[in-house]
NUNUNU-566158 format. One line per 8 residues: number of its first residue (from 1); for each residue y, z, x of C-alpha. Coordinates in Angstrom, 3 decimals, m for minus. Each point is the difference from the previous one (the first is absolute). Layout:
REM NUNUNU-566158
NUM) Y/Z/X ~ ...
REM end
This chain:
REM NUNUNU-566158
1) 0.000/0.000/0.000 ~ 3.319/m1.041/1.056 ~ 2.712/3.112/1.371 ~ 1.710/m0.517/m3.496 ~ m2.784/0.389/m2.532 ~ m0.348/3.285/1.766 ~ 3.334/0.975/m0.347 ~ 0.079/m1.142/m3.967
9) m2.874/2.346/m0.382 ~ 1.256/2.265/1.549 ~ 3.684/0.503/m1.454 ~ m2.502/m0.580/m3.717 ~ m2.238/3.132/1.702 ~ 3.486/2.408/0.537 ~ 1.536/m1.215/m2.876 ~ m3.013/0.823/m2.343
17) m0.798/3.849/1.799 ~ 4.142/0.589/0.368 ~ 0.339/m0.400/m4.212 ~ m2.860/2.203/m0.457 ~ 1.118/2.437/2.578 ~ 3.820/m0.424/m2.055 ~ m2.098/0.390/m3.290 ~ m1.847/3.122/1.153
25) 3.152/2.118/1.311 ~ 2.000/m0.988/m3.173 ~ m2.990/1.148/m2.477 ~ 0.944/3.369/m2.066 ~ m1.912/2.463/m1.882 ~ 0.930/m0.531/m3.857 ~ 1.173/3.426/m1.130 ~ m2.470/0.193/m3.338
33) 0.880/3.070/m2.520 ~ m3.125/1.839/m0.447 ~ m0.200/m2.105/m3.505 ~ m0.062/m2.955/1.222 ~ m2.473/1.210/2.734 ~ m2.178/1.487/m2.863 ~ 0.381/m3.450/m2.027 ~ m0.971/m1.824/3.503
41) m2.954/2.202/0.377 ~ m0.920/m0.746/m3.618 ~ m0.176/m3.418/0.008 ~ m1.907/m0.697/3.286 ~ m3.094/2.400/m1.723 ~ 0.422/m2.403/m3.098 ~ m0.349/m2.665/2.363 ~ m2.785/1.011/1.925
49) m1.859/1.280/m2.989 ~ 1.332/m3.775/m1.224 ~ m1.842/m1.633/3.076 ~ m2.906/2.347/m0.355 ~ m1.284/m1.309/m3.585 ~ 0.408/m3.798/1.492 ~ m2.159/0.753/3.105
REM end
């Protein structure tokens, strides 16, 4: 492979792992009320139970 193709790939390589590196350091915790956890909580059994009978 030509010097260039290398360097394409490699600016696509940094520019792919520097967005997810961005991404990671600007991710927050949503601040859930403890209704809204409950609610949460609720609805994942449904689903599971949900998935459960289809299995």
């Amino acid at each position: 492979m030509p010097w260039y193709a290398w360097l394409i790939l490699l600016v696509a390589i940094g520019s792919i792992v520097g967005g997810l590196m961005v991404l990671k350091q600007s991710a927050q915790k949503l601040p859930l009320t403890d209704e809204q956890l409950k609610k949460v909580h609720e609805r994942n059994a449904e689903m599971d139970a949900k998935d459960a009978r289809n299995r």
